[in-house]
N, C-alpha and C positions, 0 to 999 in steps of 0.2 A: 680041604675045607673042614671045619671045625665044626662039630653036630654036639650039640648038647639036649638034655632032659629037663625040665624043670616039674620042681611037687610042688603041690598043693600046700596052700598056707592054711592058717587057724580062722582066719574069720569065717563067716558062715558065708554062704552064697549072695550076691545080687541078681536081680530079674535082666538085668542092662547093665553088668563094671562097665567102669571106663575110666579115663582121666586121672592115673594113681600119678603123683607128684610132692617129693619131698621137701617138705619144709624144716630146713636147716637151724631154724633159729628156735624154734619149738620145740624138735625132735621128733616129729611126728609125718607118718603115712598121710595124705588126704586122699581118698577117690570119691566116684558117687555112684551111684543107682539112676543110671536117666529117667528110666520111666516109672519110680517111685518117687521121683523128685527129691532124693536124698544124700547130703554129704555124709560120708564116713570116716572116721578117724582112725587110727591104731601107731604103736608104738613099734619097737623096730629093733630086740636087741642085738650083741654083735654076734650072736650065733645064725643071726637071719631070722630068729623066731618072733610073729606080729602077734599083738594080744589089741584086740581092739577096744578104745577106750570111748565112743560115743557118737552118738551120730546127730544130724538136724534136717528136720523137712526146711528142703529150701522153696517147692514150687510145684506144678505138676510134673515137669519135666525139668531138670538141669544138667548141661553139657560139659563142663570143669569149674573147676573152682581154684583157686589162687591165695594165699595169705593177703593180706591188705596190710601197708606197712601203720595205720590208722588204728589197729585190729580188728580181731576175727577174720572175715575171711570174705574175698568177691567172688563170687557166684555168675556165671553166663546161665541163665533157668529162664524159661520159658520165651518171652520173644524179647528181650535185655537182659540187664545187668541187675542184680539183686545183691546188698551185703548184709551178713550172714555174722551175727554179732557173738561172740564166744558165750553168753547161756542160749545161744541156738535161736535166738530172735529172727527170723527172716525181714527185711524191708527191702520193696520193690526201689531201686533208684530212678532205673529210667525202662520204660518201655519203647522200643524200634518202632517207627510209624509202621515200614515195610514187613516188618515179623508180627508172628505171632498167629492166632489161633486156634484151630482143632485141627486134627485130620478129619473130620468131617466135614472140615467148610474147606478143605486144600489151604492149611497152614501150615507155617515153619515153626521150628524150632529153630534154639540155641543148640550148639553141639561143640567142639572141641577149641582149645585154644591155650593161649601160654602167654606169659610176662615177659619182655625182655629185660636187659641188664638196668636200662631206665626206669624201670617200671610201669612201663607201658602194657596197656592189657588186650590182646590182640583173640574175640572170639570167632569163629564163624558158625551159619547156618546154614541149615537143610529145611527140606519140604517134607513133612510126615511121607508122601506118596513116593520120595525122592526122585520127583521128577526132573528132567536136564534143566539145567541154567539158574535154576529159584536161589541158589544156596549164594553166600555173601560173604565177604572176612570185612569185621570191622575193627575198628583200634579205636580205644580209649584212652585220651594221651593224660598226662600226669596235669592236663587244665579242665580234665572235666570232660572234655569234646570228646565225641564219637563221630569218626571218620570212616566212610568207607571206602576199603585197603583196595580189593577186590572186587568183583561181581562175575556173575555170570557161570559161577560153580555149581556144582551140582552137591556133591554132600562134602563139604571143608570141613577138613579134620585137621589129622595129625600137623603141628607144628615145635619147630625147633631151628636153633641156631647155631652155626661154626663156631668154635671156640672163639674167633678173634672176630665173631659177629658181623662180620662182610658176606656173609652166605646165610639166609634164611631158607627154610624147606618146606614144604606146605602138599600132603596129601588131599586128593582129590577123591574121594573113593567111587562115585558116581564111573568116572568113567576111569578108574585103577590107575590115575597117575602120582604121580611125585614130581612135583615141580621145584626146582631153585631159581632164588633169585637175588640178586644182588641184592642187599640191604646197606642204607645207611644209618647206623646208630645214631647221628644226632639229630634227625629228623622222623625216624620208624617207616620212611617211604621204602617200596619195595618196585625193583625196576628190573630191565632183563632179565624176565621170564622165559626160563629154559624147560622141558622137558628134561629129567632125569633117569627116572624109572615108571617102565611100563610093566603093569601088575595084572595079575586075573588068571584066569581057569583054574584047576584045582589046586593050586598053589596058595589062591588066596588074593584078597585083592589090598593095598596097603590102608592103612586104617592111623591107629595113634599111631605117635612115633618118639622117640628121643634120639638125639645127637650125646656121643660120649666125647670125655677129655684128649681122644683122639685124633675125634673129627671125624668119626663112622656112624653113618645112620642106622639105630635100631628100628625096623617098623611090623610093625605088630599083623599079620597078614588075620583080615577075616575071612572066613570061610576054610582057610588054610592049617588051622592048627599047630600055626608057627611063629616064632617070632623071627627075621632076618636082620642079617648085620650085613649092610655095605660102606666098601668106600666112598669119600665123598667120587669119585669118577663113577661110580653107580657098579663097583665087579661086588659080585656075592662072598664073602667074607665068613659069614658063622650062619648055622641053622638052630635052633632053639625049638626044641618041639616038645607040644602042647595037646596035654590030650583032651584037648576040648576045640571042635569046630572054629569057634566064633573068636579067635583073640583079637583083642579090643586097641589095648592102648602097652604103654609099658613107663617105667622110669625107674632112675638108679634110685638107690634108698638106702639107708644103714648109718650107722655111727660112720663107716666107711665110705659110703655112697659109692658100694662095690656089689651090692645087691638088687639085682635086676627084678623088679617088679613087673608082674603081668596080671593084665585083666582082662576076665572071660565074658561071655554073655551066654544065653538062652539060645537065641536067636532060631526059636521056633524049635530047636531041638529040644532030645532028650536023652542027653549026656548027663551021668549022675555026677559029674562034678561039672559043668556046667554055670556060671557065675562067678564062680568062686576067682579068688588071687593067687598067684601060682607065682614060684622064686628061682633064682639059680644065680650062682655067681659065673661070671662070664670072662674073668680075670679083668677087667678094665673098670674104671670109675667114670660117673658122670657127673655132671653140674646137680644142686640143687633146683628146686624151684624159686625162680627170682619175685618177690611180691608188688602187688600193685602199689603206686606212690601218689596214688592222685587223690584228689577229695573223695566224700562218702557221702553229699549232697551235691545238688545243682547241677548234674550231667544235662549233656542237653546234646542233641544229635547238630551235625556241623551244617 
């Protein structure tokens, strides 16, 4: 098995990384700051080195963000969809009947999600408390409509898809799973739901994740201070360790898109790099981030 190190990148720390994903047609790094409710930018040269070039308040809280092929950027922040105009404009599009609030009334957040090759924009949520079942994955189709994918999760996260898009993956981290499921491209339905990998105890429980040009799941273990690489049959493949607890999420990135991004959190701890982005190349390449294709008015839930 193949153990790698990954350092510590140049931007400064986040209270919450998460959600780093490469937008190819920009050139540009995106992640965010959940609980600052902040997008981040940075560039990406081909030594691997990030120089971050800007950031924008999207919302209290925001869970990814995605290019919009419309421009700037769609946003899942706080209980919907919010787009994010390139001088940093934030506008709420649609807010979810079922989302939203504080964690002091028992509310949900937005939290992780991803485009597919359609550009379809697929977020899910959590309950601040992350209590079992609250959490949700919706999809936002290129008509505007928001569909809900799933239900009955507990914290929906990490997502990604097979190179030939017949196998979507979708982490659970509530209760440490990794589920696949068949997916159909010309519809964004997701059917035959399978258990794939079962995560937790000090290893880490699975959290973001990416799919490479392989077809091997990277996923980002929190708690664990690791990133893992599996085959799609779910055998452990590469270890990537992280000197920071909490790793978040991950994604290829680079002029190359051979540059494994990761992102750290706080997560109550006090690890002095803690937050921060952290790289390493892993010998394999992954997909870009594919952008959302649908309007930037008139959403409306299905």
């Amino acid at each position: 098995m193949l153990t790698l190190r990954a350092e510590p990148a140049a931007p400064s720390p986040a209270d919450h990384g998460e959600g780093p994903v490469w937008d190819a047609d920009r050139a540009e790094l995106l992640w965010v700051d959940i609980s600052a409710g902040l997008l981040r930018r940075a560039t990406v040269d081909a030594a691997g080195e990030l120089t971050e070039t800007g950031s924008a308040r999207v919302g209290d809280t925001v869970g990814v963000v995605a290019p919009a092929a419309a421009g700037g950027w769609l946003a899942a922040a706080g209980g919907g969809f919010t787009h994010v105009a390139v001088d940093g404009t934030a506008r709420v599009l649609v807010d979810l009947p079922p989302e939203g609030g504080s964690e002091a009334d028992g509310g949900t957040r937005m939290n992780d999600g991803a485009c597919d090759r359609a550009g379809r924009f697929f977020a899910g949520t959590m309950a601040f408390d992350e209590r079992p079942g609250a959490g949700t994955l919706y999809r936002l189709g290129t008509d505007g409509t928001v569909t809900t994918v799933l239900d009955g999760l507990t914290v929906s996260n990490g997502l990604g898809w097979s190179p030939d898009e017949r196998t979507v993956y979708l982490a659970d981290s509530g209760p440490g799973l990794v589920h696949a499921h068949r997916y159909d491209p010309g519809s964004g339905a997701f059917t035959d739901g399978r258990v794939l990998l079962e995560t937790g105890g000090p290893d880490g429980v699975a959290d973001g994740l990416t799919v490479d040009d392989e077809g091997c799941l990277w996923t980002a273990m929190w708690g664990g201070g690791q990133v893992r690489r599996w085959s799609p049959d779910g055998d452990l493949l590469a270890v990537v360790e992280v000197p920071v607890a909490h790793t978040s999420s991950c994604a290829f990135a680079g002029p190359g898109r051979d540059l494994l991004v990761i992102s750290t959190s706080h997560g109550g701890g006090d690890e002095p790099e803690a937050g921060r982005l952290f790289t390493v190349r892993p010998g394999v390449t992954g997909p870009p981030a594919q952008p959302y294709r649908g309007p930037l008015a008139g959403l409306r839930p299905s």
